[in-house]
Structures are given as C-alpha cells and as structure tokens.
C-alpha positions in Angstrom: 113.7 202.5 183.2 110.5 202.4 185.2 108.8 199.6 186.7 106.8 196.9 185.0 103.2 195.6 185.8 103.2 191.9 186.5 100.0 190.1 185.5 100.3 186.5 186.3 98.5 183.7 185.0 98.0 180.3 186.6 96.7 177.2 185.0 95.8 173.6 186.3 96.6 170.7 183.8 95.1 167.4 184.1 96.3 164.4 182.5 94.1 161.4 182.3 95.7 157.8 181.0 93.8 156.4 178.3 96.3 153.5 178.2 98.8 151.9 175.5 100.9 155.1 176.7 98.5 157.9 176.0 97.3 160.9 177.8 94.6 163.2 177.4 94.9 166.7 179.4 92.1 168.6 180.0 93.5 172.9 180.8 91.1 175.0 183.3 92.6 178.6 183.2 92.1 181.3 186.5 93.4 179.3 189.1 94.3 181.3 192.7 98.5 181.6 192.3 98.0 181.6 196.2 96.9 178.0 195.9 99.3 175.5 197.4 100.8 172.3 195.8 98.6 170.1 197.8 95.4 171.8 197.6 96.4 171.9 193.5 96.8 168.3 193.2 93.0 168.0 195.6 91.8 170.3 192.7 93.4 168.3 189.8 92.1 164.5 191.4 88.8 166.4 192.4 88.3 167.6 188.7 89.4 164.1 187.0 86.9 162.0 188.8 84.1 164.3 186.3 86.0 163.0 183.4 85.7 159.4 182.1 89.5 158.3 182.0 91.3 157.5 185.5 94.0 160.4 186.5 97.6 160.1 185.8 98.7 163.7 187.4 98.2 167.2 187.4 100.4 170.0 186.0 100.9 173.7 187.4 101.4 175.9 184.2 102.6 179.1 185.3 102.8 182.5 182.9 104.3 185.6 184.0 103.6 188.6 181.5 105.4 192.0 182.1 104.4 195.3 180.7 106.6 198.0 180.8 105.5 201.1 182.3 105.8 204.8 180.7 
C-alpha cells in the first residue's frame, strides 16, 4: 500500500453565552495547527470581545483528511 497525504485542517470555535442556557458559536477556519492551547484560547477571548455576547469558551476542531497515494 503506498503512503497517504495528510492535509490537516484546524478550526477555532467560539462560544458566546446569551443566557437562559444558550450559546451562540461563531467558526473561523485556517487556523496555524502549530498554535498552542494558550495562545488558542488568547485567539478565541481576543475574537469574542468583537462580538456582542460575553465569552463562554473556545473549542479546537481538528480534521485530519488522508488521501491515498497511487
């Protein structure tokens, strides 16, 4: 079998509380994989203060998509 390309795909997930329970997330797509689990949650409280709800927490969404080789 030969070897597969590995394209992976990182995502930062915000979640805002809009009270009574519920949460809004707002998805931004491309994020470094490099990026380290503090500098993601200065990225995720950095984006939040834009938005009009307060932040609840962020949420790494990682996708890992192999294509075989021929």
């Amino acid at each position: 079998m030969a070897d597969a390309t590995v394209k992976e795909v990182v995502k930062i997930q915000i979640r805002l509380d809009l009270g009574d329970n519920k949460v809004k997330s707002v998805t931004i797509g491309n994020v470094n994989p490099e990026l380290g689990n503090a500098d993601f949650e200065e990225v995720g409280q950095a984006m939040a203060e834009l938005c009009a709800y307060p932040y609840k927490d962020v949420v790494r969404v990682e996708t890992t998509t192999m294509t075989p080789q021929a």
